[in-house]
C-alpha positions as CSV (number, residue, x, y, z in Angstrom):
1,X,4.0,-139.7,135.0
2,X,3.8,-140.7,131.1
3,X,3.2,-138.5,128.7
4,X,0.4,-140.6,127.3
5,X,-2.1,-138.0,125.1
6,X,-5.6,-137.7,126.4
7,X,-8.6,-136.1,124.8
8,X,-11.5,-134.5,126.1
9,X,-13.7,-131.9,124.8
10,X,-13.3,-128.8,127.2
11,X,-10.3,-128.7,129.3
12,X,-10.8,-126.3,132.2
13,X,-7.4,-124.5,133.7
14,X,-8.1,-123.9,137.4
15,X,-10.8,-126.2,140.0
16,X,-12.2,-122.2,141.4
17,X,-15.9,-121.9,141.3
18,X,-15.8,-120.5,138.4
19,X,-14.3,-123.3,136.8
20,X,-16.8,-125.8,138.3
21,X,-19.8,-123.7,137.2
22,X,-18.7,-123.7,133.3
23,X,-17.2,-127.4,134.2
24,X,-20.7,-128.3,135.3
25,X,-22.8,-126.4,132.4
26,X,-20.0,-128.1,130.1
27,X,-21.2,-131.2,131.0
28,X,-24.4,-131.1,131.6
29,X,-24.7,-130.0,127.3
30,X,-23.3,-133.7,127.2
31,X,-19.9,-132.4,126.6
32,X,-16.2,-134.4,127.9
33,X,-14.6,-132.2,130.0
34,X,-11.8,-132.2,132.3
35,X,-10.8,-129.9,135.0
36,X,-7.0,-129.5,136.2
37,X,-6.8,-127.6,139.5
38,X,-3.2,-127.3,141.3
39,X,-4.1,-127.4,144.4
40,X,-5.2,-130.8,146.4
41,X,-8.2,-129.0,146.8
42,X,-10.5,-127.4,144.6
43,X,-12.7,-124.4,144.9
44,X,-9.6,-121.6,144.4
45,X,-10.1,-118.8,147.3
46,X,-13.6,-119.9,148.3
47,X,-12.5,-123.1,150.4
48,X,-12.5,-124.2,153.8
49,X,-9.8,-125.6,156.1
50,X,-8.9,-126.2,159.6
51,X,-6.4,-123.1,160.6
52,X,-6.2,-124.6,164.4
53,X,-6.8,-127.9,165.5
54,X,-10.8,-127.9,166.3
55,X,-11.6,-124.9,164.3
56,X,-12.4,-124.5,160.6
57,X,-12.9,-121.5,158.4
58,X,-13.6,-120.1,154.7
59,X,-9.7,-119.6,154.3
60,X,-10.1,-116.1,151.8
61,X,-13.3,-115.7,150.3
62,X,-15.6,-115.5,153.5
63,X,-19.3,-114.2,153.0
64,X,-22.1,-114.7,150.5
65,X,-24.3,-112.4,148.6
66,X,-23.5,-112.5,144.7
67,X,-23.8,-116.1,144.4
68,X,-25.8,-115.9,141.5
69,X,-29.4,-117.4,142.2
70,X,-29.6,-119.1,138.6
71,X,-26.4,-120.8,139.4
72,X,-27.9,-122.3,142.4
73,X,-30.6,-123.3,140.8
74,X,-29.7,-124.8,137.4
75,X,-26.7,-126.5,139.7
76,X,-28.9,-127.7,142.2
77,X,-26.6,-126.5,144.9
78,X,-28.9,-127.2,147.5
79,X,-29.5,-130.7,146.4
80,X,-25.3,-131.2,146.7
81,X,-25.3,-129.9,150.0
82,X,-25.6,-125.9,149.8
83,X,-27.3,-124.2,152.4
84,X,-27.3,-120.3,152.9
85,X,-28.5,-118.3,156.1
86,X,-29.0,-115.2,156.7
87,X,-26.8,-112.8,158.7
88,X,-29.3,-111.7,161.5
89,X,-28.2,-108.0,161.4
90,X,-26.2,-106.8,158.2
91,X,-23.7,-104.6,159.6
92,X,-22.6,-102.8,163.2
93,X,-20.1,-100.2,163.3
94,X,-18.4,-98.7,166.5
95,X,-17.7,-94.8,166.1
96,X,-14.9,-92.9,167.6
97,X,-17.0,-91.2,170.2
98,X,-18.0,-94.5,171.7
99,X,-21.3,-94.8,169.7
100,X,-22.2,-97.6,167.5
101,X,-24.7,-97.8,164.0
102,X,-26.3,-101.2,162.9
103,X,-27.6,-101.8,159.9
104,X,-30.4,-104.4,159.7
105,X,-34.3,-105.0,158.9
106,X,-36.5,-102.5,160.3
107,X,-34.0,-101.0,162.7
108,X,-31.8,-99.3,160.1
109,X,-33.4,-95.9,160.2
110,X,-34.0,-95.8,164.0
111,X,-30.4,-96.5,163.9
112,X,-29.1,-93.6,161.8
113,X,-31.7,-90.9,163.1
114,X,-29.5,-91.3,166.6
115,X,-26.7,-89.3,164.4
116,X,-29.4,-87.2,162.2
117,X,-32.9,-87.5,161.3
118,X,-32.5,-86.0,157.8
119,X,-30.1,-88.5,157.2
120,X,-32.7,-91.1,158.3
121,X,-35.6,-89.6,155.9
122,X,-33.4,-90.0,152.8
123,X,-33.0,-93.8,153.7
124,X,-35.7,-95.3,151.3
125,X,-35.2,-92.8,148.2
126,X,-31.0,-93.9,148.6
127,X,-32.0,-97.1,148.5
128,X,-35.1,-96.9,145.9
129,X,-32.4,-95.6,143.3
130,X,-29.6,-98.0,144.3
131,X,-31.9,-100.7,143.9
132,X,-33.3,-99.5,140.7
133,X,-30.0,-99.5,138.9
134,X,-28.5,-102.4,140.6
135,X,-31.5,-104.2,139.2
136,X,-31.1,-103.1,135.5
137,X,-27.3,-104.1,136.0
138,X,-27.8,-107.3,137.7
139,X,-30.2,-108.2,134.4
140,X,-26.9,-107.4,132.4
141,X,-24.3,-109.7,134.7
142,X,-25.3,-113.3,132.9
143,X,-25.2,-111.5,129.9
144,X,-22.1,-111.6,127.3
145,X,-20.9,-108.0,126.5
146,X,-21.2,-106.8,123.0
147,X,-17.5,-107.5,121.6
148,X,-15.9,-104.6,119.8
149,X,-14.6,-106.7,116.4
150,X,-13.3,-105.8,113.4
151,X,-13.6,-107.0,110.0
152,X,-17.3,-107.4,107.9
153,X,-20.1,-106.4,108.6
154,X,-21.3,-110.2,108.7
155,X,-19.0,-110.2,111.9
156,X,-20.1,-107.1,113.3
157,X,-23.6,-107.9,113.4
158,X,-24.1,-110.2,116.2
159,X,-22.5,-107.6,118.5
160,X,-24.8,-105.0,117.4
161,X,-27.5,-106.6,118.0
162,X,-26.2,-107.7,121.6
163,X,-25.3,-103.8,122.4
164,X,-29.1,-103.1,120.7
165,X,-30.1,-105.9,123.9
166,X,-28.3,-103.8,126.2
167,X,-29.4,-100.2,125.0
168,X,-32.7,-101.8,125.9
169,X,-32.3,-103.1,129.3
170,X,-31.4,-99.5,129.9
171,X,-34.0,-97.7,128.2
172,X,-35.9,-99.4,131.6
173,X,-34.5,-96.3,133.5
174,X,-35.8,-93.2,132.9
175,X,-33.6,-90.1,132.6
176,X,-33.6,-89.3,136.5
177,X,-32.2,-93.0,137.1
178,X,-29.8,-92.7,134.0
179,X,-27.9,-89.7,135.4
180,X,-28.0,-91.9,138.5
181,X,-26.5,-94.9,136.8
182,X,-23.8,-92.2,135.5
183,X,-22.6,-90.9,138.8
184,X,-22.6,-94.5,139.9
185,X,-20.2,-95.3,137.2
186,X,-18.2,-91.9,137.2
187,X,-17.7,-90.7,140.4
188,X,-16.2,-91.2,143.6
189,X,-18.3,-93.7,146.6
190,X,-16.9,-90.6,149.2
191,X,-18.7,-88.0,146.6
192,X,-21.7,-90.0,145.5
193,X,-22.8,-90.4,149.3
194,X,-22.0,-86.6,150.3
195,X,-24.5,-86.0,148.3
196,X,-26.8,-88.1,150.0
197,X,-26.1,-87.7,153.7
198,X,-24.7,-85.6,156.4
199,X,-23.6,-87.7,159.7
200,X,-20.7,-90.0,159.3
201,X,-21.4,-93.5,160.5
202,X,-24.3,-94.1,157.2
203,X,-21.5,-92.7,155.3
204,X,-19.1,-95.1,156.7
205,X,-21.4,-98.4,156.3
206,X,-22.2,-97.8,152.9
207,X,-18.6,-96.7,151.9
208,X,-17.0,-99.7,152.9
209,X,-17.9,-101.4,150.2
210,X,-16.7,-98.8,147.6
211,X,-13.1,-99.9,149.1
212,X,-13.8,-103.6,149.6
213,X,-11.1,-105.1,147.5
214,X,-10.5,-101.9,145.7
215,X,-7.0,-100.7,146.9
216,X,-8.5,-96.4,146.3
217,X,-9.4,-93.7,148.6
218,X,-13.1,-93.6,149.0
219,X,-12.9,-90.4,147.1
220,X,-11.2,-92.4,144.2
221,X,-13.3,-91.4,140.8
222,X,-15.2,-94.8,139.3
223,X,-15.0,-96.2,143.5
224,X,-19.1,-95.6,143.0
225,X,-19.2,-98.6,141.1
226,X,-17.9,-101.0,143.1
227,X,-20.3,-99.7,146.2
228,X,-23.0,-100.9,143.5
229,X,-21.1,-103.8,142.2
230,X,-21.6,-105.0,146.5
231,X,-25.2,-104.4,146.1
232,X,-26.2,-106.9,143.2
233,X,-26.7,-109.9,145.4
234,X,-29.0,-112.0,147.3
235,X,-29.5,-114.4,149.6
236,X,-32.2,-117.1,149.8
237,X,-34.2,-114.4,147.3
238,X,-33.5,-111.7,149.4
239,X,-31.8,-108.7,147.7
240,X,-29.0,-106.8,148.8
241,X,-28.5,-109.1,152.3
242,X,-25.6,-111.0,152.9
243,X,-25.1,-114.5,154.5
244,X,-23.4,-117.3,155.4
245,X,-22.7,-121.2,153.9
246,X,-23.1,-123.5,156.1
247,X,-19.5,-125.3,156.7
248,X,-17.6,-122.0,155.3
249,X,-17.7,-121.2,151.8
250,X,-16.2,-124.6,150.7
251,X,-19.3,-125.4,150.8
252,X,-20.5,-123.6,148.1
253,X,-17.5,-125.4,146.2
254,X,-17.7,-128.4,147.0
255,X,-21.4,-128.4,146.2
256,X,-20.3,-127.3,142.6
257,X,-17.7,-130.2,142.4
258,X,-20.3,-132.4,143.2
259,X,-22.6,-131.0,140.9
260,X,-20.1,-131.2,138.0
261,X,-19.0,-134.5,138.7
262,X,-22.5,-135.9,138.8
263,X,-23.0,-134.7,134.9
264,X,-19.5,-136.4,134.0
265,X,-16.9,-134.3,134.6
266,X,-13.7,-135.0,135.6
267,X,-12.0,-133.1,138.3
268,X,-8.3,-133.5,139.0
269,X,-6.5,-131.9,142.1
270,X,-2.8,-131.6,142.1
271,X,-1.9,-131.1,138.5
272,X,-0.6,-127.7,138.1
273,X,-0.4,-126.9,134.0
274,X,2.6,-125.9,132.6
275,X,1.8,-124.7,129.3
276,X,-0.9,-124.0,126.9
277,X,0.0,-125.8,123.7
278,X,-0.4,-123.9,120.9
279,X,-0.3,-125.1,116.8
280,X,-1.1,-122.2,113.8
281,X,-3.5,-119.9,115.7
282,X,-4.9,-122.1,117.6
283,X,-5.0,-123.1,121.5
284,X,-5.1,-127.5,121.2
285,X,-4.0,-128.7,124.9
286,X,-2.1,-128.5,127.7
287,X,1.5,-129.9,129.4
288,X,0.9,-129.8,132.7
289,X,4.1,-129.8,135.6
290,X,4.3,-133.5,135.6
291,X,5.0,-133.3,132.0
292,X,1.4,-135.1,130.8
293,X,-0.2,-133.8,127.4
294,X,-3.9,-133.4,127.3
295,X,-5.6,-132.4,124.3
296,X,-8.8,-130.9,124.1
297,X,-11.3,-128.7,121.4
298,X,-11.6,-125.8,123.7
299,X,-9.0,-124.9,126.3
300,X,-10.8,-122.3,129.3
301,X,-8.9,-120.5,131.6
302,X,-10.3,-120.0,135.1
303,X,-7.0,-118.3,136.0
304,X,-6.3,-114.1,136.3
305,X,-5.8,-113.2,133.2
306,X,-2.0,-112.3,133.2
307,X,-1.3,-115.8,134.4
308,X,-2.6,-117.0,131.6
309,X,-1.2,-115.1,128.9
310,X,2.1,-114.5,130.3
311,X,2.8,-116.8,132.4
312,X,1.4,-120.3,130.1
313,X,1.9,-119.2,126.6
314,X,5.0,-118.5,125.0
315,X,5.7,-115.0,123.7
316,X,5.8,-115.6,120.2
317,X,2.1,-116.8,120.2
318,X,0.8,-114.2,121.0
319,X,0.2,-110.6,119.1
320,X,2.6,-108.4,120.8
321,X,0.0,-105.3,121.6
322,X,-2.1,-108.2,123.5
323,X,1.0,-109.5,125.4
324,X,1.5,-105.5,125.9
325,X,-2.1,-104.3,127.1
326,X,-1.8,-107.4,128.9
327,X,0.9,-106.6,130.9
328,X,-0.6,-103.4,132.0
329,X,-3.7,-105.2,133.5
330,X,-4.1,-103.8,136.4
331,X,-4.2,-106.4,139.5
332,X,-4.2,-105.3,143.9
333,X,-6.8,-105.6,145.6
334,X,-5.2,-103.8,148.9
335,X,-6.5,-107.3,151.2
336,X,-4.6,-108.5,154.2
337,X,-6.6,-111.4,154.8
338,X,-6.8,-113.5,158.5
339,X,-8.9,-116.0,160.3
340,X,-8.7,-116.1,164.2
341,X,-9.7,-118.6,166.5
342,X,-11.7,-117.2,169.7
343,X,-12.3,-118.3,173.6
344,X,-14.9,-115.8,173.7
345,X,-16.6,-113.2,171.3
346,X,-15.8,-109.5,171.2
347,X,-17.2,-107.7,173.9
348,X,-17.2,-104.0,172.6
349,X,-17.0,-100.8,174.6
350,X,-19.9,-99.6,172.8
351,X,-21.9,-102.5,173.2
352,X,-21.4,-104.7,176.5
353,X,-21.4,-108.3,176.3
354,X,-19.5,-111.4,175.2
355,X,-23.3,-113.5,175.0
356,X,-24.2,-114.1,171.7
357,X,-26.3,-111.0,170.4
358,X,-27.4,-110.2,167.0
359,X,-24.5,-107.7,166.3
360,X,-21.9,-110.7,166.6
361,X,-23.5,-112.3,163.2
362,X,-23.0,-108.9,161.3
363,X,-20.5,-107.4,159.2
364,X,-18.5,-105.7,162.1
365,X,-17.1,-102.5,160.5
366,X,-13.8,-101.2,162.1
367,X,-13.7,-97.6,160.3
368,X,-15.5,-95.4,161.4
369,X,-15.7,-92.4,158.4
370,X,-14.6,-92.1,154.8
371,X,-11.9,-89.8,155.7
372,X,-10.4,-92.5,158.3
373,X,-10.6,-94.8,155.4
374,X,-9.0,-92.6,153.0
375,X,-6.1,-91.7,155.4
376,X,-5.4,-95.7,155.5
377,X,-5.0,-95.5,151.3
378,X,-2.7,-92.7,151.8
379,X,-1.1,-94.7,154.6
380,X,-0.7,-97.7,152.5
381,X,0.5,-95.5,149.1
382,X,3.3,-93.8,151.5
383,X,4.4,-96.7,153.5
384,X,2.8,-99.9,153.3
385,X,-0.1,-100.6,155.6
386,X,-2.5,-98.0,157.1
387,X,-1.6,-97.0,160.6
388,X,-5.3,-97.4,161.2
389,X,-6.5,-99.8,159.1
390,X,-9.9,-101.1,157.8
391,X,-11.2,-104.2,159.3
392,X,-14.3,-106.2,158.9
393,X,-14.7,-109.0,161.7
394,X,-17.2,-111.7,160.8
395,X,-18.1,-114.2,163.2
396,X,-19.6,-117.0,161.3
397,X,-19.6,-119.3,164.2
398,X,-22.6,-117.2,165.8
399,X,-24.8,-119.0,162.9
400,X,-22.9,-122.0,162.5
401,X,-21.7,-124.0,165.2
402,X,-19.8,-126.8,163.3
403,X,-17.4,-124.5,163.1
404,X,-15.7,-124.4,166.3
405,X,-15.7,-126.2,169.9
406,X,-18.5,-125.2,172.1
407,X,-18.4,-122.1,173.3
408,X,-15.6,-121.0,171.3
409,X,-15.8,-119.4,167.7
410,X,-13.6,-118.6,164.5
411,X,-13.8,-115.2,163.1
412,X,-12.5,-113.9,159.5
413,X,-10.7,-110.9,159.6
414,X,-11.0,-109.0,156.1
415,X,-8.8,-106.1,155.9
416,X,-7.6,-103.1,154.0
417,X,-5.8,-101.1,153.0
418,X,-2.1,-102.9,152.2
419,X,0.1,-102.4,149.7
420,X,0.1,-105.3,146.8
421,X,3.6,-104.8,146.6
422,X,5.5,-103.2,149.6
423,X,7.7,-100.2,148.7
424,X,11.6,-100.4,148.6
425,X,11.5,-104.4,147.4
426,X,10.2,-105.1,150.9
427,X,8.9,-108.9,151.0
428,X,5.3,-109.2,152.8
429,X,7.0,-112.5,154.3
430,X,8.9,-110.2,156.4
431,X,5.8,-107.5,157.9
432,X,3.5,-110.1,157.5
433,X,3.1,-110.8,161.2
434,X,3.6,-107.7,162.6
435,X,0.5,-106.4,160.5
436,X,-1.1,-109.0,161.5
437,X,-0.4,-107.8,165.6
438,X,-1.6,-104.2,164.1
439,X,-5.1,-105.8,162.8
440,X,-5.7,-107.5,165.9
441,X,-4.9,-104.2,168.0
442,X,-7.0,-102.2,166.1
443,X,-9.8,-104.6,166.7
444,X,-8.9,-105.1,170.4
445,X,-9.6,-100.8,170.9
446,X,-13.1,-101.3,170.6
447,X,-13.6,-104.7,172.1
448,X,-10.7,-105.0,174.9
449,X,-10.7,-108.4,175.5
450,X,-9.9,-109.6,171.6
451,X,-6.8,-109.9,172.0
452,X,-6.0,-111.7,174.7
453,X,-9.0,-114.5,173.2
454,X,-7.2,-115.0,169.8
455,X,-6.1,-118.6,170.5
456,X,-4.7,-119.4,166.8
457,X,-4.1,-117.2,163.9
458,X,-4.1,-118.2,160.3
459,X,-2.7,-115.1,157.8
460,X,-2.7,-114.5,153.9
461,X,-0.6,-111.2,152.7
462,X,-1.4,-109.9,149.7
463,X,1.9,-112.6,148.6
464,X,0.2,-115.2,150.1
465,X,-2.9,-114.7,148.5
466,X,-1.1,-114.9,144.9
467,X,1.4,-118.1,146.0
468,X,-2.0,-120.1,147.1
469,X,-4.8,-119.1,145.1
470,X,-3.2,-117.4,142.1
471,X,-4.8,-113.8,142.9
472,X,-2.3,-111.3,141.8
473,X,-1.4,-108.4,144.0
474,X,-3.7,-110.3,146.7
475,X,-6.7,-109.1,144.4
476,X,-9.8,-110.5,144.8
477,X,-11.7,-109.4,141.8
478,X,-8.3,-111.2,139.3
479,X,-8.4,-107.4,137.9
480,X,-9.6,-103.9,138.7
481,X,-12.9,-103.1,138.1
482,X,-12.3,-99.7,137.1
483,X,-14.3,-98.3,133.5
484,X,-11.1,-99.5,131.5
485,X,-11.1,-103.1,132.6
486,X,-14.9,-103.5,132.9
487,X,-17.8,-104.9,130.6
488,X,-16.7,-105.3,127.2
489,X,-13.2,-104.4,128.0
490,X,-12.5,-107.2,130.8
491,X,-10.1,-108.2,130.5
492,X,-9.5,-106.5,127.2
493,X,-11.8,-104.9,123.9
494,X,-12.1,-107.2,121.2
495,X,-12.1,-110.0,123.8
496,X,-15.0,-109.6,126.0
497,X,-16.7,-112.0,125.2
498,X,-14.7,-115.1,127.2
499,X,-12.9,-115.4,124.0
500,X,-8.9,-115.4,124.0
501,X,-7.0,-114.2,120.9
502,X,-6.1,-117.7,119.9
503,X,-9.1,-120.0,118.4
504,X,-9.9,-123.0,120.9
505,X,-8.8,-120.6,124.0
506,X,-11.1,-119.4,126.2
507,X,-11.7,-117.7,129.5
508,X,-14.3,-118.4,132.0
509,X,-12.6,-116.5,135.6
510,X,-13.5,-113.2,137.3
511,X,-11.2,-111.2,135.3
512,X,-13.9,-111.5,132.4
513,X,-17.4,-109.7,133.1
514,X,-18.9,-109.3,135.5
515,X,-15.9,-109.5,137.2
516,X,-14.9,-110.2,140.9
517,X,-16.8,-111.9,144.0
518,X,-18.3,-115.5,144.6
519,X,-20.8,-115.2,141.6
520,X,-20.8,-118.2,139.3
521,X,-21.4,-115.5,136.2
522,X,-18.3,-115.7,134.4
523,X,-18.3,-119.1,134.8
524,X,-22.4,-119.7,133.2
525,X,-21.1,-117.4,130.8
526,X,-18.7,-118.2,129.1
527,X,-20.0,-122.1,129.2
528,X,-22.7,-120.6,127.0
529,X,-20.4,-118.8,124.6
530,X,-18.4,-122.2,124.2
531,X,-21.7,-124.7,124.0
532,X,-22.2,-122.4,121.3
533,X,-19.3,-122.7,118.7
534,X,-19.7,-126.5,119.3
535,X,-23.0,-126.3,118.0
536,X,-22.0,-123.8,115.5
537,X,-18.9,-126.7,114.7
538,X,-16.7,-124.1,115.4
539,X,-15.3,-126.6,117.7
540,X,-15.3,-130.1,117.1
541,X,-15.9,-133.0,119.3
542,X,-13.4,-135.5,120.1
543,X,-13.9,-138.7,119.0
C-alpha cells in the first residue's frame, strides 16, 4: 500500500462497539471520521461467527443488559436491525443436595422460601435498596467524571461544577441509602449479602455477579460494586433483566456499523495501526501496519488502555509517571471463555427433561455457594484453574432459532475463575483444552448427558481473548473496576475525562468510565467531550 496522507476529522483506533457508538455520534455532528479496526470484522468481542459448520454464536461477549437504552435510541438500533428479547426466566441454579433455585418474575420468592422463608421476606427491601442506588448510579454512567486538573482556577472550574452535578445526583439518597451506596462500594459481595440472607442458593445467584469478570474471592473488599455494576441495565425498558440479540451479539454491532455508516462514516476492517504519530505535544495521525499515514484533528482510542500508551506511542512521548502508572494498570478478568454446539439440551438431575422449558433460556449458574466460588479463586491463585470452577451455560438457541439446525442448539459457556497468566511461564496454549474437558465435566455432573451432546467446541483462554480482541489478561472490563481505576480515575486521575495526556488524543473504550460490559457509554461519552473542543476550536476541522 502507498503511503499516500489522508485526512479526516476523528480517526477512531479499534471497530468495537464502543468505537462505532462515538464513530456514529461523530458523525452524525457532521464530522469526517474514520474508523480503523484490525480485524476483518468489526464489533471487537461482541461479534458473531460460525464455530461449527451450521451453528453460529456471540464468539465472547454473549448476553445483553447494559446496552445503554439512549444509545439504542439516538442510534436507531432497531431501525438497523437490532432486536432484544427477553430471557424467559433470569437465572436457575442446581445445588449440591440435588435442589435447584430460579430466579424469574413472580416465582423468585416462592423459589427461595423452599431454602428459607426469612430469606424470602427480605426479597423486596434487597432489591428496593439495590435498585435505588443502581438508579442514582446509572444517572451518573453517560455522565463525564469531574477531572482532577491542575493549574488556575479558570481550569479548575468546570470540574467543580461537574463534581457540584454529581454531589447532587446523590443528595437524591437519603442517609439510610448513602451508607448503602458505601457498603456497595467498600465491601465485599460475600459480606454485603451475609448481611442480607441466610440460605445459600439467593446468596449464590446474586454473588455471581460480584465475580463475573472480576478474577477475586466473593469476599474480595470493593467485589460489592461490581454485583451493582451487573445491576444497572435493561432490556426493552425493563430494569435489571437480561436478554438476548437476535443473531448473537453481532447484531448489536453490526447494527452500530450500519448506523455509523449511514451518517458518513468510514469503517475499515483489516488495517491494524502501528503507531500513533505524535509532533510537540500533540497526537496528529496514525501509521498503520501496512505503512499508510492518516492524519486526523482528534485521534480516539477504542483500545485497553495499556495498548495504547505502551504499545502505539513511543516512550519518549509520553511523561514518564503516565507511562509508569500506566503500566501498573491492572488488567484479568479470570474468563475462560467457550461456545458449544448441542444434539440436545441439558437435561439436569435436578430438573428432568431435554424439552425446551423455561430454565433452558436462563442464566444457568454452575456454583452453587460463595464459598465454592471462593475456593475456585484460591484454586486459580495456587494453581491455575479452579478444580471446580464457575460456569454460566446460556442457551440462546431456546429464543433464537437461527442459530442452530433444528433441533439442535449452541450454548456459551462463560467461566471463571482462570489465571490471566498461568504460574511458572506456563502458556494457556498448552492447558487450554484440557480446561476446557474440565468445564464441560463440571457441567456434565448436573446434567449427565452434556457431554456426550457437545458436537463442536469453540475455546478463548484468557491468551486467546487478548491475541483476538485485544482484552488484556482475558479481561472483559479492558481494566479492573476496583475504587482505584474507577470514575474519575479510569483509567487514570487527571484523565478521566476521555482525555489522553497528549492534545488531539483521546479515548472512547471501556477502560474509561463507566467501564466494562456491552454499554455504548464510553463510547456517547467521550463523542461528546470531543464534539465539544471542535466547537470550542480546540480542534480544527480538516479542510
Amino acid at each position: 500500500m502507498s503511503n499516500a496522507v489522508a485526512n479526516t476529522d476523528a480517526l477512531i483506533i479499534g471497530g468495537g462497539h464502543n468505537g462505532l457508538v462515538c464513530a456514529a455520534y461523530l458523525a452524525g455532528a457532521g464530522l469526517k471520521v474514520t474508523v480503523l479496526e484490525q480485524r476483518a470484522v468489526v464489533g471487537g468481542a461482541a461479534v458473531t461467527e460460525e464455530f461449527h459448520p451450521g451453528f453460529r454464536n456471540s464468539v465472547a461477549a454473549y448476553t445483553v443488559s447494559l446496552l445503554n437504552p439512549k444509545v439504542i435510541r439516538d442510534l436507531e438500533l432497531p431501525k438497523h436491525g437490532l432486536r432484544v428479547v427477553e430471557r424467559k426466566l433470569s437465572n436457575f441454579l442446581p445445588t449440591q443436595d440435588g435442589r435447584y433455585l430460579i430466579i424469574g418474575d413472580g416465582r423468585t420468592a416462592a423459589e427461595v422460601a423452599k431454602f428459607s422463608a426469612r430469606d424470602a421476606a427480605r426479597l423486596d427491601d434487597y432489591s428496593e435498596r439495590l435498585g435505588a442506588v443502581a438508579d442514582v448510579l446509572r444517572d451518573l454512567v453517560l455522565e463525564t467524571p469531574p477531572n482532577a486538573v491542575e493549574g488556575s482556577w479558570r481550569m479548575a472550574l468546570p470540574e467543580l461544577l461537574r463534581a457540584a452535578q454529581v454531589g447532587g445526583k446523590l443528595r437524591k439518597l437519603d442517609m439510610t441509602m448513602r451508607r448503602e451506596l458505601l457498603n456497595l462500594f467498600a465491601t465485599s459481595a460475600g459480606d454485603y449479602l451475609d448481611g442480607w440472607f441466610e440460605s445459600d442458593p439467593i446468596k449464590a445467584v446474586y454473588g455471581f455477579d460480584g465475580i463475573v469478570g472480576n478474577y477475586a474471592s466473593p469476599y474480595t473488599p470493593g467485589s460489592a460494586y461490581v454485583l451493582l455494576h451487573h445491576v444497572f441495565g435493561e432490556v426493552n425498558g425493563k430494569k435489571g433483566a437480561w436478554g438476548h440479540a437476535m443473531g448473537g451479539m453481532g447484531a448489536i454491532t453490526q447494527a452500530m456499523s450500519k448506523s455509523a455508516q449511514a451518517r458518513g462514516a468510514v469503517i475499515r476492517v483489516s488495517t491494524p495501526v502501528r503507531e500513533v504519530i505524535v509532533e510537540g505535544n500533540r497526537a496528529v495521525g496514525v501509521i498503520t501496519e501496512a505503512g499508510e499515514t492518516i492524519r486526523a484533528a482528534a485521534v480516539i482510542s477504542n483500545l485497553n488502555p495499556k495498548l495504547l500508551y505502551l504499545k502505539l506511542l513511543a516512550a519518549n512521548t509520553l511523561p514518564d509517571e503516565f507511562r509508569e502508572r500506566i503500566g501498573r494498570w491492572r488488567c484479568g478478568s479470570g474468563t475462560f471463555r467457550m461456545n458449544v454446539a448441542l444434539a440436545e439440551l441439558p437435561d439436569f438431575n435436578c430438573l428432568r427433561g431435554k424439552a425446551l422449558a423455561d430454565h433452558h433460556s436462563a442464566g444457568i449458574i454452575i456454583a452453587p455457594t460463595l464459598s465454592y466460588m471462593e475456593q475456585a479463586y484460591f484454586d486459580a491463585r495456587s494453581s491455575g484453574w479452579s478444580r471446580k470452577p464457575i460456569v454460566e451455560v446460556v442457551i440462546p438457541s431456546t429464543l433464537d432459532d437461527s442459530l442452530a439446525p433444528a433441533g439442535q442448539h449452541v450454548a456459551s459457556l462463560f467461566c471463571q475463575h482462570v489465571a490471566p497468566q498461568l504460574p511458572n511461564g506456563e502458556s494457556w496454549d498448552t492447558h487450554r483444552e484440557a480446561v476446557a474437558d474440565l468445564m464441560i465435566d463440571t457441567v456434565n455432573a448436573y446434567a449427565p448427558n452434556f457431554k456426550a451432546a457437545v458436537l463442536g467446541r469453540q475455546i478463548m483462554s484468557p491468551l486467546d481473548l487478548e491475541r483476538t480482541f485485544g482484552l488484556v489478561g482475558g479481561d472483559i472490563f479492558h481494566g479492573a473496576l476496583s475504587l482505584d481505576q474507577m470514575f474519575s480515575a479510569r483509567p487514570m486521575l487527571g484523565h478521566g475525562n476521555y482525555r489522553g495526556p497528549l492534545q488531539g488524543l483521546y479515548m472512547c473504550g471501556a477502560g474509561t468510565h463507566p467501564g466494562g460490559g456491552v454499554t455504548g457509554a464510553p463510547g456517547h461519552n467521550a463523542a461528546r467531550e470531543i464534539i465539544g473542543d471542535f466547537r470550542r476550536r480546540r480542534l480544527r476541522r480538516v479542510a
